[in-house]
C-alpha positions as CSV (number, residue, x, y, z in Angstrom):
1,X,110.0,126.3,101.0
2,X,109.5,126.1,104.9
3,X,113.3,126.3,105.6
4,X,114.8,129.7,106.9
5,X,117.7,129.4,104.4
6,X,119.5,132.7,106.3
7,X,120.5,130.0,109.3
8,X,122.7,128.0,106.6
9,X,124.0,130.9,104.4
10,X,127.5,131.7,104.8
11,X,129.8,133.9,103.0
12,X,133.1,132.6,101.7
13,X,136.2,134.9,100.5
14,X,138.0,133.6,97.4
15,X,140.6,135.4,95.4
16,X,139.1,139.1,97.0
17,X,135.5,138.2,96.4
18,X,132.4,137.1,98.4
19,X,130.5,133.6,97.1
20,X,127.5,132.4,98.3
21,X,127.7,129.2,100.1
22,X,124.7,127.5,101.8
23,X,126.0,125.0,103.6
24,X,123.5,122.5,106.3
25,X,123.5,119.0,107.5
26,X,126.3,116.5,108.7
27,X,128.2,113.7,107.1
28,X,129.7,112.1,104.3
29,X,130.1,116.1,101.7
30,X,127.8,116.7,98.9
31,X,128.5,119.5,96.7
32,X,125.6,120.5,93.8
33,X,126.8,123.2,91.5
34,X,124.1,125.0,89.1
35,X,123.9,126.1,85.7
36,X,123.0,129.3,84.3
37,X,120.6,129.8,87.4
38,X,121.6,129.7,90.9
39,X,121.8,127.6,94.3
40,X,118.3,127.8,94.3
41,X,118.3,125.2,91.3
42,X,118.6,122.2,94.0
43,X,115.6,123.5,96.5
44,X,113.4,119.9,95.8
45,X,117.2,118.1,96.9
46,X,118.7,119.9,99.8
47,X,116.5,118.7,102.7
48,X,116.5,115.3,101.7
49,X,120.3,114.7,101.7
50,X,121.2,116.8,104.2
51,X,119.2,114.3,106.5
52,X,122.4,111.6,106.4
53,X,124.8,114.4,104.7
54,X,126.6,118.4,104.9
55,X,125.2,119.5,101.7
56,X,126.9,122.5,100.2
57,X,125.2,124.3,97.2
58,X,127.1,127.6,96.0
59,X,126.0,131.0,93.9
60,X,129.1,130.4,91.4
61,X,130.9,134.1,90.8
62,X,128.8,136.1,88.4
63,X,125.4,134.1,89.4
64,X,123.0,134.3,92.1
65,X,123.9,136.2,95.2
66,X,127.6,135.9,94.6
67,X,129.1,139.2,92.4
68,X,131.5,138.9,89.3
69,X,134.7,137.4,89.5
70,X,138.1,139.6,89.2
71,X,139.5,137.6,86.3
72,X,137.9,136.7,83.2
73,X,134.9,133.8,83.8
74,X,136.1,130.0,82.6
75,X,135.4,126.6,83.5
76,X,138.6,126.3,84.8
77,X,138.5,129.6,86.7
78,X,135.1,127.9,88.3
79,X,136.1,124.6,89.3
80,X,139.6,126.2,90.8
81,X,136.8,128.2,92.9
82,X,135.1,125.4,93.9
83,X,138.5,123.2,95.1
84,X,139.1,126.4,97.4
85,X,135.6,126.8,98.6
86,X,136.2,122.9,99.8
87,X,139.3,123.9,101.6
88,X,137.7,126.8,103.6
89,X,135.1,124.9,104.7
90,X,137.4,122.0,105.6
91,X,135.8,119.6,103.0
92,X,138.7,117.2,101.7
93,X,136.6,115.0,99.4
94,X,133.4,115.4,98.2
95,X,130.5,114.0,95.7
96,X,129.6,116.6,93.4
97,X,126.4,116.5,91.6
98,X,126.3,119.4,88.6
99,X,123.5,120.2,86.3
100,X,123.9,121.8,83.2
101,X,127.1,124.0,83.2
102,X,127.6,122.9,86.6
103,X,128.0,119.3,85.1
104,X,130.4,120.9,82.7
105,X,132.2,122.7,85.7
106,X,131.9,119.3,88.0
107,X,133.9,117.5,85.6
108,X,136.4,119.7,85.2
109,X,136.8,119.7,88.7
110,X,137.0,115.6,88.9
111,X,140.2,116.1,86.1
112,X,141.8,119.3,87.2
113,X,141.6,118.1,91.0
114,X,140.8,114.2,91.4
115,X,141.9,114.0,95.2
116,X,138.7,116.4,95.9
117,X,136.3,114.4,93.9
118,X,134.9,111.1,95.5
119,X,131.7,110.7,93.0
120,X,130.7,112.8,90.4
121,X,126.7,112.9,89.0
122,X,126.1,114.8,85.8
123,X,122.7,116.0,85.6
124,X,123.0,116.5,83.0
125,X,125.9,118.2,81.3
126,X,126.7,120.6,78.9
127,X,129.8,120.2,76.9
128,X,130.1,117.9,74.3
129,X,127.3,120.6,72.8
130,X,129.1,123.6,73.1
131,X,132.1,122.0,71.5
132,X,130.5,121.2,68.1
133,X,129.3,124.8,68.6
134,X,133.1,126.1,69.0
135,X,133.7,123.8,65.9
136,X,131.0,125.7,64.2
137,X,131.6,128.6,64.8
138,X,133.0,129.9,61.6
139,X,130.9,127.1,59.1
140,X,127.5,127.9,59.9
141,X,126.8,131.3,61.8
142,X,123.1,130.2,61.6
143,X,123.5,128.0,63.3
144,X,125.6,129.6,66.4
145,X,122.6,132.0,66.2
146,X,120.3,129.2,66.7
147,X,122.1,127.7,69.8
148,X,122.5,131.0,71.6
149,X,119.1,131.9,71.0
150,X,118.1,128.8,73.1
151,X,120.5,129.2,75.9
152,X,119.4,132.8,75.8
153,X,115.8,132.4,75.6
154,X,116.3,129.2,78.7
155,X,118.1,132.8,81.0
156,X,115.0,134.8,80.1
157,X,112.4,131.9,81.1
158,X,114.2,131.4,84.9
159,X,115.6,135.2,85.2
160,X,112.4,137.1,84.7
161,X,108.9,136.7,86.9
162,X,106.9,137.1,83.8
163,X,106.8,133.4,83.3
164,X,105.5,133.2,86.8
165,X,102.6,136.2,86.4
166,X,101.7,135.0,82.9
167,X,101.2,131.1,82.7
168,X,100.8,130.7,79.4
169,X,104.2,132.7,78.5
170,X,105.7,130.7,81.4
171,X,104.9,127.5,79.4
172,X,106.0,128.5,76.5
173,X,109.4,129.5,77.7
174,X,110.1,127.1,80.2
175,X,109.2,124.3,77.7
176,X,112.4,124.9,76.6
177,X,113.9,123.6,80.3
178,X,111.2,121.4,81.2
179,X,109.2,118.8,79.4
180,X,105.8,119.9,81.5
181,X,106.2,123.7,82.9
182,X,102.7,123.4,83.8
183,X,103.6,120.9,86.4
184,X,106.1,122.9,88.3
185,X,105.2,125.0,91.8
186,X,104.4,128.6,90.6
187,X,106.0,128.8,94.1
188,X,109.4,127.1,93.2
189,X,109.7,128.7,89.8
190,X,109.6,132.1,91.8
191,X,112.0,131.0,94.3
192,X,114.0,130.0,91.5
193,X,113.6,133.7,89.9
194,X,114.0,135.8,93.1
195,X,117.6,133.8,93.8
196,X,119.1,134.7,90.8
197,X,120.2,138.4,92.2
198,X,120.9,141.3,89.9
199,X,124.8,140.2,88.6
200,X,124.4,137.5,85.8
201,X,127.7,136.2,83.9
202,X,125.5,134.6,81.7
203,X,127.0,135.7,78.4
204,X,130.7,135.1,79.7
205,X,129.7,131.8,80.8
206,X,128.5,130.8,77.7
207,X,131.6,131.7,75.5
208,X,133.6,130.1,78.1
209,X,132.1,126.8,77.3
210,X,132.4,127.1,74.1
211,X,136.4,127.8,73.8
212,X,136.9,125.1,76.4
213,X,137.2,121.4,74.6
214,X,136.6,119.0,77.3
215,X,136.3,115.9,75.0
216,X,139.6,114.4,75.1
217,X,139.8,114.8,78.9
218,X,136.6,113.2,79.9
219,X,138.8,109.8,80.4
220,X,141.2,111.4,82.9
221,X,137.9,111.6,84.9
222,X,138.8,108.3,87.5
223,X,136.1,108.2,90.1
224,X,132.6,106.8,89.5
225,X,130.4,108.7,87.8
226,X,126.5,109.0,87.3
227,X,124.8,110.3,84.4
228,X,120.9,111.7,84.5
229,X,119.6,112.6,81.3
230,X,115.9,114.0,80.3
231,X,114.4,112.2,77.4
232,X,113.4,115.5,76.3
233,X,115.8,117.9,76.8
234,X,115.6,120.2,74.2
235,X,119.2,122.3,75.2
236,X,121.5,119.4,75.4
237,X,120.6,116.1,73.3
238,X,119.9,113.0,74.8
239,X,122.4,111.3,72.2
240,X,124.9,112.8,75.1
241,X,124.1,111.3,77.5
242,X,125.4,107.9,75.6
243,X,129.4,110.1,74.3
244,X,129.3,110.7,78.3
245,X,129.1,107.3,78.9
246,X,131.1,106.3,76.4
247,X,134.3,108.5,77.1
248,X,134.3,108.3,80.7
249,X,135.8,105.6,82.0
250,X,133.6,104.3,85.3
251,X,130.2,105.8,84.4
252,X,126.6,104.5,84.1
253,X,123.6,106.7,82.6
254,X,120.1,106.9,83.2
255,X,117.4,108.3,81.1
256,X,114.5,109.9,82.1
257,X,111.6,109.6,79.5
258,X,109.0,112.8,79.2
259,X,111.6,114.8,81.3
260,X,113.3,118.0,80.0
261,X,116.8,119.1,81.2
262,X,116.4,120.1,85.3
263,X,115.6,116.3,86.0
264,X,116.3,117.4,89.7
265,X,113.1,119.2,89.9
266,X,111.3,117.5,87.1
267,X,111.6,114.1,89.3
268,X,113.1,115.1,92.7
269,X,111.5,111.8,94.3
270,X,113.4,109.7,91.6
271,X,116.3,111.7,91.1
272,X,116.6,111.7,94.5
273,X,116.5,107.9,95.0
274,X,118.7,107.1,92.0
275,X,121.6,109.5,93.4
276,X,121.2,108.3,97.1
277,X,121.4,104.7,95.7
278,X,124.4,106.0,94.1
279,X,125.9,107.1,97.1
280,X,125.3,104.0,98.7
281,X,126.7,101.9,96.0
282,X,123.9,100.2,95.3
283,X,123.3,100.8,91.7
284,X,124.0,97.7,89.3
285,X,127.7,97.9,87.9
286,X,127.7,99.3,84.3
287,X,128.0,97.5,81.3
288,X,131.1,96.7,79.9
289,X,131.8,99.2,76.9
290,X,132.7,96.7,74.1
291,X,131.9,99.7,71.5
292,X,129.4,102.4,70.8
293,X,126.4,100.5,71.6
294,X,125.8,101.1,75.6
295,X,122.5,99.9,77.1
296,X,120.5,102.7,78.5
297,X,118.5,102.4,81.4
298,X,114.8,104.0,80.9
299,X,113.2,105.3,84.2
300,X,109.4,106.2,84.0
């Protein structure tokens, strides 16, 4: 919160618009993309990598600072942003930590573009979700009501400052993000709020997660990847965490008990240890996958 964030804030042109790029430290490239929020998501991370590393945290098009994209908003569209954001700022290969969409987005970007992706952390990720809800679409209308409802009421709760005047409402809607809303800096949920700028492609995001089927592709994902999950995450089930782990190919999850789904500023001081550890290669290989069953690794 003490950081002037105007000294690392940089403005990158891609395909005739302006996105949002903070971009500090030196050393081996990290890249953290959001979800439906903004760079602002990764404030309790920054500092603490960029001490050994150039960490680069974006406004995708549409979110944040950055405005609207000239073509149509898709996952595709946003990791093909991302591979050129790397080659303007000289970047060849990169870990890329994504929470949320951004996890969806990060391993789209690890298929679509493997050379740029040297690690890959999902933090967790939407899209094994979203493509039962595609499936769904025309069986149970209910229940596409029910899932956009969440994802809608999740933009409200980290889009509006009424959570932040009125703690009891911020509670209540950010208990659908967090496990303990109570717990979180007033101060960080505001920063979180204020970053999020006046263009939102929340609804075009959201429908383009849900015609994209990343299933099948998840084992053309080649470099090692690590997989944070909340416990408690009531917008993405845990049980994803394991099809994650199952159906890419090099991966290893962990599971954070009484943690909702921003694990990054649920647990920064673990998170943060468990992805540096990652980067260092010092995390136990995973288990072999023999089957369904995978051994999950509880973190208090």
């Amino acid at each position: 919160m003490d950081v002037d964030w105007s000294e690392h804030q940089r403005w990158v042109s891609i395909e005739e618009r302006w996105v949002n790029v903070i971009d500090l430290g030196s050393g081996p490239p990290v890249l953290f993309i959001h979800g439906l929020a903004c760079w602002q998501s990764w404030l309790e991370n920054i500092c603490f990598f960029a001490r050994e590393h150039r960490v680069i945290a974006i406004d995708l098009p549409g979110f944040g600072a950055s405005p609207l994209p000239l073509e149509p908003i898709s996952i595709t569209g946003y990791a093909r942003v991302l591979d050129k954001i790397c080659d303007q700022l000289g970047v060849e290969r990169a870990t890329v930590v994504g929470n949320s969409m951004g996890g969806f987005i990060g391993a789209e970007l690890a298929i679509r573009f493997p050379d740029r992706v040297e690690r890959l952390c999902l933090a967790p990720a939407i899209g094994l979700n979203m493509e039962w809800v595609r499936a769904q679409r025309k069986k149970d209308l209910s229940s596409i009501i029910e899932n956009f409802l969440f994802f809608a009421l999740a933009w409200v709760a980290v889009r509006s400052d009424i959570p932040v005047r009125r703690p009891r409402l911020r509670s209540k809607l950010l208990a659908l993000i967090v496990a303990h809303p109570e717990l979180l800096p007033g101060a960080l949920i505001l920063a979180v709020v204020r970053g999020n700028g006046k263009q939102v492609a929340v609804t075009p995001a959201l429908e383009a997660m849900t015609r994209y089927p990343i299933r099948d592709r998840l084992g053309e994902i080649a470099c090692p990847t690590l997989i944070i999950w909340g416990a408690e995450d009531r917008l993405v089930p845990v049980q994803d965490a394991t099809e994650f782990e199952w159906l890419i190919p090099d991966s290893r999850k962990l599971i954070y008990e009484d943690t909702g789904h921003m694990p990054m500023l649920e647990r920064p001081e673990r998170f943060n240890a468990d992805l540096s550890a990652f980067l260092d290669e010092t995390l136990l290989p995973p288990p072999a996958k023999l089957g369904r069953r995978t051994r999950v690794t509880k973190v208090r």
